[in-house]
One Martini backbone bead per residue (centre of mass of N, CA, C, O) as a GRO file, in nm:
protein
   79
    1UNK     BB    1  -0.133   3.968   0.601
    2UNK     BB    2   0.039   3.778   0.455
    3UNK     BB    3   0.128   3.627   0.706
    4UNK     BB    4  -0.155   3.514   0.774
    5UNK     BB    5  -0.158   3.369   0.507
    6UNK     BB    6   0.089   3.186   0.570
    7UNK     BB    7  -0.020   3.030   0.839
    8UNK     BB    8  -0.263   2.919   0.729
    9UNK     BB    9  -0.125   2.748   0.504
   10UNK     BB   10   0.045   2.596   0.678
   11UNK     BB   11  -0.204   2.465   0.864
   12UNK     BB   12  -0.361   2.323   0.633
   13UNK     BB   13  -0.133   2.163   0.538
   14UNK     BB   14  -0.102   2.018   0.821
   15UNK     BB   15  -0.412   1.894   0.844
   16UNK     BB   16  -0.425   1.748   0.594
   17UNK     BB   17  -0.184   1.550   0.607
   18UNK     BB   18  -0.282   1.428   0.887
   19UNK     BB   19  -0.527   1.308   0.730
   20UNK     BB   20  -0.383   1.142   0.506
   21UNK     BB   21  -0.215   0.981   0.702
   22UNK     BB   22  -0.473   0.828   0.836
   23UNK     BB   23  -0.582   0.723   0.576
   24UNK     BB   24  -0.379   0.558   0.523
   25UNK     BB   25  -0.350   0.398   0.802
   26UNK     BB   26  -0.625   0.281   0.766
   27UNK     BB   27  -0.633   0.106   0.512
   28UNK     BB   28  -0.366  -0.077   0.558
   29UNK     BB   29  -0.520  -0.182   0.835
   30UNK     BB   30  -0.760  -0.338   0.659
   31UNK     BB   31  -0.582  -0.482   0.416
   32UNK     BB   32  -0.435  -0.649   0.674
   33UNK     BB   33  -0.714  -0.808   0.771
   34UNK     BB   34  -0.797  -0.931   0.506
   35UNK     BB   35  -0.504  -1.110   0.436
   36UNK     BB   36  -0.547  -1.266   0.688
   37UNK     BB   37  -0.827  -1.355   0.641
   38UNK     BB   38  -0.718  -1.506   0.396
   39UNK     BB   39  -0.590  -1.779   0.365
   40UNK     BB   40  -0.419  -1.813   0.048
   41UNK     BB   41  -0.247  -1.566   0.153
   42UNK     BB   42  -0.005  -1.344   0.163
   43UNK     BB   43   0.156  -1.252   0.457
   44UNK     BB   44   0.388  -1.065   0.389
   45UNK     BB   45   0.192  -0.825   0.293
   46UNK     BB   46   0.211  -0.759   0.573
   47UNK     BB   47   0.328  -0.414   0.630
   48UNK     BB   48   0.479  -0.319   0.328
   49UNK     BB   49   0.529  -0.026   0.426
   50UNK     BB   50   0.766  -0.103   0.649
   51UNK     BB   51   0.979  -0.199   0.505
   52UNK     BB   52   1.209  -0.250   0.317
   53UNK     BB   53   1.309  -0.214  -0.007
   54UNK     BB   54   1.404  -0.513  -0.046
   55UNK     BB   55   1.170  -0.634   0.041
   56UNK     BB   56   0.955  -0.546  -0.098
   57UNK     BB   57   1.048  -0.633  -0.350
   58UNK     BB   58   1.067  -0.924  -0.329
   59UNK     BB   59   0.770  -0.946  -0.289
   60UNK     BB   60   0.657  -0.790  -0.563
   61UNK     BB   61   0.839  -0.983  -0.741
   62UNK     BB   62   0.663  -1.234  -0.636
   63UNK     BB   63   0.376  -1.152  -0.726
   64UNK     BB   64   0.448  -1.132  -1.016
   65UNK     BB   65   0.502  -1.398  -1.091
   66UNK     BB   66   0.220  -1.527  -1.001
   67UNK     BB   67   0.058  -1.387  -1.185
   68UNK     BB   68   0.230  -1.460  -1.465
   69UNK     BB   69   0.119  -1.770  -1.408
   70UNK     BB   70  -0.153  -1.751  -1.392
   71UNK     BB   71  -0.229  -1.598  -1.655
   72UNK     BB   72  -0.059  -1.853  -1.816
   73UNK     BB   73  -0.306  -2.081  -1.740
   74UNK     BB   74  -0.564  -1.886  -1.823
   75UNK     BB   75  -0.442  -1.931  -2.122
   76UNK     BB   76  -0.538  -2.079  -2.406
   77UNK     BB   77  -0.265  -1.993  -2.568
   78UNK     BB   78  -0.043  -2.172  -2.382
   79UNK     BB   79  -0.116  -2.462  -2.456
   0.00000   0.00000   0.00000
């Protein structure tokens, strides 16, 4: 009884696993469709979950930039 226990546990977690994975790369390439199709979007980012840790970082750091340069440019008390 244990072992049949262990095993369909075994299964539903790799299931479940295998559903999870599917959603995260079906979410990924909509993502990816939707940055392409807005003209003024970064196209780095089509992608970056496959890209190396150096490159990801790279762009990352790079849109934190951006980020907080709009941020500063929209803050009133900024100049």
């Amino acid at each position: 009884m244990n072992t049949l226990s262990a095993v369909i546990t075994f299964l539903m977690v790799f299931v479940l696993n295998n559903a999870q994975s599917r959603d995260t790369t079906a979410i990924n390439v909509k993502l990816d469709a939707l940055i392409f199709a807005l003209e003024r979007a970064d196209n780095r980012l089509i992608g970056l979950e496959s890209q190396t840790e150096s490159e990801a970082k790279a762009v990352i750091d790079h849109v934190k930039a951006v980020v907080e340069g709009a941020s500063a440019a929209a803050d009133p008390r900024s100049g």
